[in-house]
C-alpha atoms as one frame of an Amber mdcrd trajectory, in Angstrom:
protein
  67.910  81.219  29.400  68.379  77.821  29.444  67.651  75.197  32.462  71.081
  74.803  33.267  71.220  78.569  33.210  68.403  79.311  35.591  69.375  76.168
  37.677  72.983  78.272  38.487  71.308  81.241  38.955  69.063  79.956  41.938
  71.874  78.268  43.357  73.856  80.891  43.577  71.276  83.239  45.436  70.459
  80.118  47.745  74.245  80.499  48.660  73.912  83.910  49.422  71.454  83.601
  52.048  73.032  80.736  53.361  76.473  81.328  53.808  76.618  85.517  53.719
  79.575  85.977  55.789  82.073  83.741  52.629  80.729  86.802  50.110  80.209
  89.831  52.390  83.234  89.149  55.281  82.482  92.835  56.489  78.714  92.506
  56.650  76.996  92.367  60.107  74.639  89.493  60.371  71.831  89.933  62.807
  71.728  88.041  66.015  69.215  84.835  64.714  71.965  84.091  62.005  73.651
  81.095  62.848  76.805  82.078  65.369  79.782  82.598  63.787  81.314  79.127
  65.715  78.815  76.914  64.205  79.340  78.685  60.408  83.361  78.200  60.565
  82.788  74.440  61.505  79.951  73.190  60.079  78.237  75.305  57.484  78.868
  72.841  54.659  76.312  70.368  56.049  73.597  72.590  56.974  74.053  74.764
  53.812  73.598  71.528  51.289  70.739  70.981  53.368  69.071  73.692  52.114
  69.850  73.238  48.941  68.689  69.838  48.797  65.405  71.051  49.920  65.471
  73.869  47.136  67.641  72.722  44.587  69.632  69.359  43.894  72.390  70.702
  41.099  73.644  73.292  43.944  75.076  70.620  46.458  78.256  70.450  45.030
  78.931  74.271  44.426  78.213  74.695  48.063  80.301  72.272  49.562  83.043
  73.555  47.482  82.966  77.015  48.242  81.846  76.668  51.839  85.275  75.989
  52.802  85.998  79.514  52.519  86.269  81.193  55.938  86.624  84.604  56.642
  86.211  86.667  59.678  82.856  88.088  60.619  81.746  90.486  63.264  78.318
  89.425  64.900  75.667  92.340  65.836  74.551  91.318  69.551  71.157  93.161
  69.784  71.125  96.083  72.434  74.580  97.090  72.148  76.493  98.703  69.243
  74.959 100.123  66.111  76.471  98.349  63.139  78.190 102.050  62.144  80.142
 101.585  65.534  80.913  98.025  64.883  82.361  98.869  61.307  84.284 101.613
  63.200  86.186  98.949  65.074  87.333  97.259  62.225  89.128 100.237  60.873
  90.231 101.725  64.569  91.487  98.592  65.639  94.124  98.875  68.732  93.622
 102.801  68.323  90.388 103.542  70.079  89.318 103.503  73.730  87.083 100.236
  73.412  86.016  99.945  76.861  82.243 101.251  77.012  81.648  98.593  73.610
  83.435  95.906  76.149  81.363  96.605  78.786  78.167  96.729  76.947  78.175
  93.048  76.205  79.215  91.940  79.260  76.427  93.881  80.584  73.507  92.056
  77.815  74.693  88.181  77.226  72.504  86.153  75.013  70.891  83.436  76.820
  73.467  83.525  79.356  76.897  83.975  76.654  78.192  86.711  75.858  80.477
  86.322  72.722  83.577  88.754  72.662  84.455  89.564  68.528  87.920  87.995
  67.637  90.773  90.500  67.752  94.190  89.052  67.279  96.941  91.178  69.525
  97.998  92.687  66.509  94.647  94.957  66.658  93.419  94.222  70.199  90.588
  96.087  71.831  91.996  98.798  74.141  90.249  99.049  77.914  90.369 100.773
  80.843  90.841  98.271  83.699  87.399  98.268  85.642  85.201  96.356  83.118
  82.236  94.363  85.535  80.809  91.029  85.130  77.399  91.796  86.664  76.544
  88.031  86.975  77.617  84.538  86.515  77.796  83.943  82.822  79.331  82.308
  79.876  82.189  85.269  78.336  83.595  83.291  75.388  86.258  84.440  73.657
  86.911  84.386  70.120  90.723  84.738  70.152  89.994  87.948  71.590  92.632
  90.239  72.889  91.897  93.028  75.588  94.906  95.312  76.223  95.290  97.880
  79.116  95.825 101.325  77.521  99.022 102.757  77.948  99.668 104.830  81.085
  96.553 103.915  82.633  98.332 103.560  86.377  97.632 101.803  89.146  93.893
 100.155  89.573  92.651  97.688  91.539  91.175  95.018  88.483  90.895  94.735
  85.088  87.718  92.818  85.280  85.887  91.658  88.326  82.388  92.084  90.308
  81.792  93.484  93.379  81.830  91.138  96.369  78.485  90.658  96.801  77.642
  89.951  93.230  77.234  85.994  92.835  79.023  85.182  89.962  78.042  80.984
  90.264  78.336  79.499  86.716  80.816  82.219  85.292  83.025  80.769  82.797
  85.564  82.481  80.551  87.496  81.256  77.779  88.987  81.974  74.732  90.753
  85.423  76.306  93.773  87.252  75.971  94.627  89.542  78.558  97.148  91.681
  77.621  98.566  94.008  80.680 100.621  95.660  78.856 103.614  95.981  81.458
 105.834  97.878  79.201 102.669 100.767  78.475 102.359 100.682  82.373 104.937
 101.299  84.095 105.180 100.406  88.070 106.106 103.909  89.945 109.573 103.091
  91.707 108.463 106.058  93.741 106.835 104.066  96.781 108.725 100.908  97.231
 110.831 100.530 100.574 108.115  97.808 101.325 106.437  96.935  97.988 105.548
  98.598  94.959 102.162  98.078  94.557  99.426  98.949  97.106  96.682  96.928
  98.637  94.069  99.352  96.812  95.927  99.621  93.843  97.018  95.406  93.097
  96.559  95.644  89.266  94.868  92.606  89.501  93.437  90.914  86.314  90.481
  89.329  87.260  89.138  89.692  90.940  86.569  86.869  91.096  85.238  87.026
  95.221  82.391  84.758  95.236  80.182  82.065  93.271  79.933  78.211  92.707
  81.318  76.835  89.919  83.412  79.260  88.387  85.347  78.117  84.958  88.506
  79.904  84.094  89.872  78.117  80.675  91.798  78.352  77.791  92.946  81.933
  78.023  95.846  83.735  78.155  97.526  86.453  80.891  99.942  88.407  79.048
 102.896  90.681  79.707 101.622  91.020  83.230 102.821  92.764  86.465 101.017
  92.877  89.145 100.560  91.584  93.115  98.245  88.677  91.616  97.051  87.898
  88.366  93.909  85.850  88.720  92.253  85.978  91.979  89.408  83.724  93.704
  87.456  84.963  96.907  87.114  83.228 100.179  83.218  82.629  99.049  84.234
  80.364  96.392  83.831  77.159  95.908  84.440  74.438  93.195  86.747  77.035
  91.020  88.371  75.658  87.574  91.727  77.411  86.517  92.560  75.174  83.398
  94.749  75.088  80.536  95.649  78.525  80.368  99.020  80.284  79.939 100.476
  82.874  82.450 103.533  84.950  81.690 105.210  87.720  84.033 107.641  90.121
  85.203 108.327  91.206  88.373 109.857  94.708  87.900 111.009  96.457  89.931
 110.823  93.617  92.350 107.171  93.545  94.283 104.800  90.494  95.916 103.823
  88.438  93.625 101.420  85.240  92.801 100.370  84.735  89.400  97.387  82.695
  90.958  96.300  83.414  94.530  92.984  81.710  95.506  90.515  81.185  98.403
  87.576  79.072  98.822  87.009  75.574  99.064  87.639  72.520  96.260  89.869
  74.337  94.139  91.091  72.890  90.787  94.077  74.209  89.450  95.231  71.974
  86.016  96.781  71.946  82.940  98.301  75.625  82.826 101.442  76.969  81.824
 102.898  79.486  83.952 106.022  81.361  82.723 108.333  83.519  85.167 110.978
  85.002  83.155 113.042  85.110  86.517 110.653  86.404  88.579 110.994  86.873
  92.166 108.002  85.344  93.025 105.236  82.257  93.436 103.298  80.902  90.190
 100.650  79.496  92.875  99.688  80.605  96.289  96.492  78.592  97.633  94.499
  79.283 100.647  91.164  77.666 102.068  90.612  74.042 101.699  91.029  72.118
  99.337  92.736  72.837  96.527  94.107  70.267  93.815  97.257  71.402  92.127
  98.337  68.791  89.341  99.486  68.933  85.574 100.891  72.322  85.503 104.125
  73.570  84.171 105.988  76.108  86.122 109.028  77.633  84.764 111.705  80.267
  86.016 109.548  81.328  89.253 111.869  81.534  92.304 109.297  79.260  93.501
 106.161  77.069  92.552 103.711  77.292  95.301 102.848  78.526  98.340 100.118
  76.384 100.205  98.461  77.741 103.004  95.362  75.437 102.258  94.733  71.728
 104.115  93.379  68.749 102.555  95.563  69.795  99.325  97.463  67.959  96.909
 100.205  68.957  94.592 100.949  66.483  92.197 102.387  65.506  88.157 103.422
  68.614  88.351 106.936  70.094  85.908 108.902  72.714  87.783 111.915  73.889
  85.920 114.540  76.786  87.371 113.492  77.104  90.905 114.672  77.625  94.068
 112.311  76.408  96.096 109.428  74.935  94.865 107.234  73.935  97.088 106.805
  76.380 100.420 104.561  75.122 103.349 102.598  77.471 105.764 101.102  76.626
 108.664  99.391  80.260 109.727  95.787  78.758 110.342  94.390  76.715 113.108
  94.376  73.913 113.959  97.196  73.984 111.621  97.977  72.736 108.003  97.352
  69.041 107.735  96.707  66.380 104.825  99.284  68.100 102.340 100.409  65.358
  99.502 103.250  65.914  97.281 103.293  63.415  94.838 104.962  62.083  91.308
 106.286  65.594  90.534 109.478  66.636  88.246 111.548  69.234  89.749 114.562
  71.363  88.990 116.457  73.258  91.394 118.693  76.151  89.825 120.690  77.884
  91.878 123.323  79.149  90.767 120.699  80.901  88.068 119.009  82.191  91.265
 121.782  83.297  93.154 122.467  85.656  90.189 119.112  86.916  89.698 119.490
  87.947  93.786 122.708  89.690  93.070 121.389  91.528  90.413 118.717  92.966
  92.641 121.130  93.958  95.395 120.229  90.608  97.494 121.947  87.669  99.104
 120.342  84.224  98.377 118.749  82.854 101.408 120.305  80.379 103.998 120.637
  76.794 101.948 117.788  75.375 104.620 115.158  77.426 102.880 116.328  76.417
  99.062 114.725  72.824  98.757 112.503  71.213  97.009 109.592  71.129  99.895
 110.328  73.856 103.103 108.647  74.779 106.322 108.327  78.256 106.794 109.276
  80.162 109.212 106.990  82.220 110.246 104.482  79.220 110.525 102.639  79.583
 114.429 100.737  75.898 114.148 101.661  72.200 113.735 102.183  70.170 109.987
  99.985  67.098 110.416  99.428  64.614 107.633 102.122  65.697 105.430 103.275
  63.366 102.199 106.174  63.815 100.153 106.453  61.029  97.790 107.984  59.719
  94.407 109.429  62.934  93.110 112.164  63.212  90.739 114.359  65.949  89.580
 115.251  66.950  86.662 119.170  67.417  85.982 120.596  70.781  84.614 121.492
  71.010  81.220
């Protein structure tokens, strides 16, 4: 064998070890590998490193085939056997996937626990109930969880008890599919509301901790009471960029986002209504700071219970009321700014969506752009409504 020969051949076992998941995209790769993040965006540094170090001739076929990327399943040590991860590849969105779920929720490493991508084609399929047992770092992979079908009514899908601290939780990268049209809501029980206190079919029930993240995920073909909830022990809460969509069927309270707690930050998201009945945003507390959201085809955009808040640059499109002020607290709401928001008023789209439910559309004094309600028992103080615009039907 010649030099050139033997050269090729040690290059290409170098690769091997250094990039196994472009050769073996099944394999499991034990937990010291490097994390399947860092491979898919920058292996083709670290892996001509090494081959510098071993062999100069091999630079070139490593950068060149270390743009291959395919999908690899990481082994977390102390939960599934690599026999029952290979099982999930080939029972994908067949098999109850909860206990596997909750398993690496329950043993993070260093503090994250890394979910396995699953696209919604083959998501993993839970039982709502899954616990975070402390505050940690759950990052998603593009993973999807789906509620089986014809689970019923629960109370979360994931959540901690409420005297678990869950300070420095953050989850991202999620898709939480509810699966609305696998779980039906019982029309049996609904002269008041169709849903029960015990049984909200929340998503995540998050009731205390400091500096909890929520970002980047996604809330799927949900129906619920609330979607994501925060805790009156909260504080400094992050909802960002993050994508809500709903239905309200048959009609029930709704908020997609109903939180407590104090300095609440509520940016970025998309929140999609598909004529629902309902409020994208209901804050209570103190202050909470509502800007840079889009809300579409809600009846209305917020309720806010909470002083010291501000609601502004926000996009409201099909409303009919988007902005609905309660005063329910002592001493009574006060230092409320409304600010530099686009709003559109539909009614006539709302007045339909009423009829079709067997309802009249409320008197006009309660279909503005900013309203007092009603049943409010305590003085407005300190309340700014300023440089809004609307935004004319098409």
């Amino acid at each position: 064998m010649n030099n050139s020969q033997t050269s090729a051949k040690k290059c290409w076992r170098i690769f091997l070890w250094a990039f196994p998941s472009r050769i073996h995209p099944l394999r499991v790769i034990p937990a010291k590998r490097t994390p399947i993040r860092r491979v898919q965006e920058s292996a083709a540094e670290p892996g001509s490193r090494r081959c510098r170090r071993f062999l100069r001739p091999c630079v070139a076929m490593t950068a060149a085939m270390a743009t291959f990327s395919l999908p690899v399943i990481p082994l977390i040590p102390g939960t599934a056997s690599a026999a029952q991860q290979g099982s999930l590849l080939t029972d994908a969105g067949t098999v109850d996937d909860t206990d596997y779920i909750q398993q690496l929720l329950n043993n993070p490493q260093n503090g994250v626990v890394d979910l396995p991508y699953r696209p919604s084609s083959a998501p993993f399929i839970i039982r709502p109930g899954l616990t975070i047992p402390r505050g940690e770092v759950i990052n998603g992979h593009g993973t999807t969880l789906k509620v089986k079908d014809n689970y019923g009514d629960y109370r979360a899908i994931l959540t901690a008890p409420a005297t678990t601290d869950l300070s420095g939780l953050k989850i991202t990268g999620i898709v939480f599919d509810q699966n609305a049209s696998g779980n039906p809501i019982s029309t049996s029980n609904c002269s008041s509301s169709c849903l029960s206190s015990t049984s909200p079919r929340f998503v995540l029930a998050l009731l205390s901790g400091t500096g909890i993240t929520i970002t980047q995920d996604m809330f799927i073909n949900t129906n619920n009471t609330n979607t994501v909830v925060t805790g009156s022990s909260t504080r400094d809460v992050t909802l960002s960029y993050s994508t809500f969509s709903t239905v309200n069927t048959p009609w029930h309270d709704h908020s997609s986002v109903y939180t407590s707690g104090t300095n609440t930050v509520i940016y970025g998201n998309t929140f999609n209504g598909n004529a629902s009945l309902a409020a994208a945003i209901e804050v209570h507390g103190d202050k909470a700071n509502i800007q840079n959201n889009t809300i579409n085809d809600y009846y209305r955009g917020t309720n806010i219970v909470a002083s010291n808040t501000t609601f502004s640059n926000n996009t409201v499109y099909r409303a009919a009321n988007v902005i609905d002020l309660w005063s329910t607290v002592a001493p009574g709401l006060h230092d409320v700014t409304i600010a530099q928001n686009r709003i559109q008023l539909d009614l006539a789209h709302w007045a339909q969506v009423m009829k079709s439910l067997g309802r009249a559309m409320p008197e006009r004094q309660y279909t503005q752009f900013v309203i007092y309600d009603a049943v409010s028992t305590y003085p407005f103080t300190r309340i700014s409504i300023q440089n809004n615009t609307s935004i004319p039907l098409q």
